[in-house]
Structures are given as C-alpha cells and as structure tokens.
C-alpha positions as CSV (number, residue, x, y, z in Angstrom):
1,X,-18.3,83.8,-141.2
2,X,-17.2,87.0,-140.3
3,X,-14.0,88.1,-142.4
4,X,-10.9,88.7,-139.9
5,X,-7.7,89.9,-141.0
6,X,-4.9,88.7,-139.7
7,X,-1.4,91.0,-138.8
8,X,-0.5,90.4,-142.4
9,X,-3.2,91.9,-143.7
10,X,-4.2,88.7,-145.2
11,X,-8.1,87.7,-144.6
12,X,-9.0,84.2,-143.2
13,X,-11.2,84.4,-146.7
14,X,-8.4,85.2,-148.8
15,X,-6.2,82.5,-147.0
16,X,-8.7,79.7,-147.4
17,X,-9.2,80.7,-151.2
18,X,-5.4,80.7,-151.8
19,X,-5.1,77.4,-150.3
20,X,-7.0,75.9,-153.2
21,X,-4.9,77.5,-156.0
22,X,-1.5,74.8,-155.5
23,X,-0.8,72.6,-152.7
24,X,2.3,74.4,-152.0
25,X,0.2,77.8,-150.3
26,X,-2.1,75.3,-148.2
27,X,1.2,73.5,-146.8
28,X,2.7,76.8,-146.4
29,X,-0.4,77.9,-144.3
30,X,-0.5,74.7,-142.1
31,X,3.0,75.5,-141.2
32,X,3.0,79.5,-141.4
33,X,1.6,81.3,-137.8
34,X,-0.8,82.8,-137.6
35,X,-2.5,80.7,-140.5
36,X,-2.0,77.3,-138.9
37,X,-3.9,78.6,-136.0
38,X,-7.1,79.5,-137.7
39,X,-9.9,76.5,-137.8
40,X,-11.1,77.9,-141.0
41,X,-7.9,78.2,-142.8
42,X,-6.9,74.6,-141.7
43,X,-9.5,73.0,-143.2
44,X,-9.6,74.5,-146.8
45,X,-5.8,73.5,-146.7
46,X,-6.3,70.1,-145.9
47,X,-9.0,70.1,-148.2
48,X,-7.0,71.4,-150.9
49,X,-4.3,68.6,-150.6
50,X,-6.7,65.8,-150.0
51,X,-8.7,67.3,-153.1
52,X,-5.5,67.1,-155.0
53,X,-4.4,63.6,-153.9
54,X,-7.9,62.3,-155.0
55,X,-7.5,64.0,-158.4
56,X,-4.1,62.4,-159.0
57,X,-5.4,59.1,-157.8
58,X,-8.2,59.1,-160.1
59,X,-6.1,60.5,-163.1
60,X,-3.6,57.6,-162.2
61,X,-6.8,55.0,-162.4
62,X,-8.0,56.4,-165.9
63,X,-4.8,56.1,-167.1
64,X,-4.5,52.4,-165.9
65,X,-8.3,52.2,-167.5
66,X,-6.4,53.7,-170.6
67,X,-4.2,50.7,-170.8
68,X,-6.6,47.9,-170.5
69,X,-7.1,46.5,-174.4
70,X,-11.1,46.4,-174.7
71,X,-11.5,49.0,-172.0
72,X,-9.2,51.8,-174.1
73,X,-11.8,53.4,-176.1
74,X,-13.7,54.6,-172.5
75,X,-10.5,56.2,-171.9
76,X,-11.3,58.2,-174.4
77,X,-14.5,59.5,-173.1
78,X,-13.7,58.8,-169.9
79,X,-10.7,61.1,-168.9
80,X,-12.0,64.2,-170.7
81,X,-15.0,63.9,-168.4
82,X,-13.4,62.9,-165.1
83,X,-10.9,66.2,-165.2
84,X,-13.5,68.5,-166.2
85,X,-15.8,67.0,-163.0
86,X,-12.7,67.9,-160.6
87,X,-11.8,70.8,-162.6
88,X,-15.7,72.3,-161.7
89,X,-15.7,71.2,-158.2
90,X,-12.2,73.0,-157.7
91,X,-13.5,75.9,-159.1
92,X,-16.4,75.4,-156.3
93,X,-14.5,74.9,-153.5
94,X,-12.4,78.3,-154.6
95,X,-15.5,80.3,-155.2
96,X,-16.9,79.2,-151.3
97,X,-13.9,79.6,-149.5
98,X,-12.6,83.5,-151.0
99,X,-16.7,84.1,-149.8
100,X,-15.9,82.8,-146.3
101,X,-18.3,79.4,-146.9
102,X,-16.7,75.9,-145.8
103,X,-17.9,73.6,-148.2
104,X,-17.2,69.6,-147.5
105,X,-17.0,67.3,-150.3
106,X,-17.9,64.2,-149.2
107,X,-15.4,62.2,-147.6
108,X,-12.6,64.7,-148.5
109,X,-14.4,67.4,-146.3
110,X,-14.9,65.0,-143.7
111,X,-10.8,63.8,-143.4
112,X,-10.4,67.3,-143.9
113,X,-12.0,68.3,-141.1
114,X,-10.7,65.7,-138.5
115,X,-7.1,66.9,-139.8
116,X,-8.1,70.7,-139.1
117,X,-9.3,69.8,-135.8
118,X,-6.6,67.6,-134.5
C-alpha cells in the first residue's frame, strides 16, 4: 500500500499502527475525519478493539478456569501462556500495520473487516 498522508500530517501507516497501541486512539480514529474515512485505517481500528475484547474474554475465561478446584493448577501454566500468545500476536499486528500490511486474524480480521466496510 502506498503510504498517504493525510492534512494532519499523519500517515494512513502511522494511523493504523497507532490504533493497536489502546483502544482509545482506534475509537478516536473511527470517529475523527479524515481517519474514519480511510478503508485502511478502519479496519486496524476495529481490529484493535475486537483484538482487545477477545483478549479480555479469554483472560476472563482463565480466570474462571483459575477457580475451578482440580482445574487450578492449569491456571498456573495456563495464563502465563495465553497472555504471552496475544501479547506476540499484538506485537504482529503493530509491526504489519506501521509497514502498511493488513493482516487478518482469523475471525477477528474477518468481523473487522465487515465493520470497516459497512
């Protein structure tokens, strides 16, 4: 994808990178013109929430797991391991979108996409 600037002086890259770092700049950017015009820009921000829903979900689901008496000790393993799996793939999706990629996870890119496009 060819990097465009925008009037702000704020490339579509930059924008779809920044969306990954909170939720608060992706909503900002869905709801901020010129951002919330730009395809590419739309989707990492939906991505970015949808990304973080899922990892609170799951975090929320190993902590139930965590709770359970004979499943407990998994929790131990478990957790550790299921953070540092979405802490990598955030760190993907950041890398691809400051270098102008758009990277679907599956499913996530998917509802992320139909959101951009609608």
């Amino acid at each position: 994808m060819a990097e465009e600037t925008t009037q702000s002086g704020l490339s579509d890259n930059a924008a779809g990178g920044l969306a990954y770092i909170t939720i608060i700049p992706a909503i900002v950017f869905l709801i901020v013109a010129p951002y919330n015009r730009i395809p590419f820009v739309r989707f990492h921000s939906w991505q970015s929430i949808f990304l973080a829903i899922a990892w609170i979900a799951a975090d929320v689901l190993v902590m139930i797991i965590g709770h359970l008496p004979v499943i407990a000790l998994i929790d131990v393993v478990l957790w550790p391991l299921v953070a540092l799996g979405f802490f990598i793939l955030w760190i993907i999706v950041l890398i691809k979108a400051f270098n102008g990629e758009k990277f679907k996870i599956p499913f996530i890119g998917d509802l992320a996409e139909k959101q951009a496009n609608s």
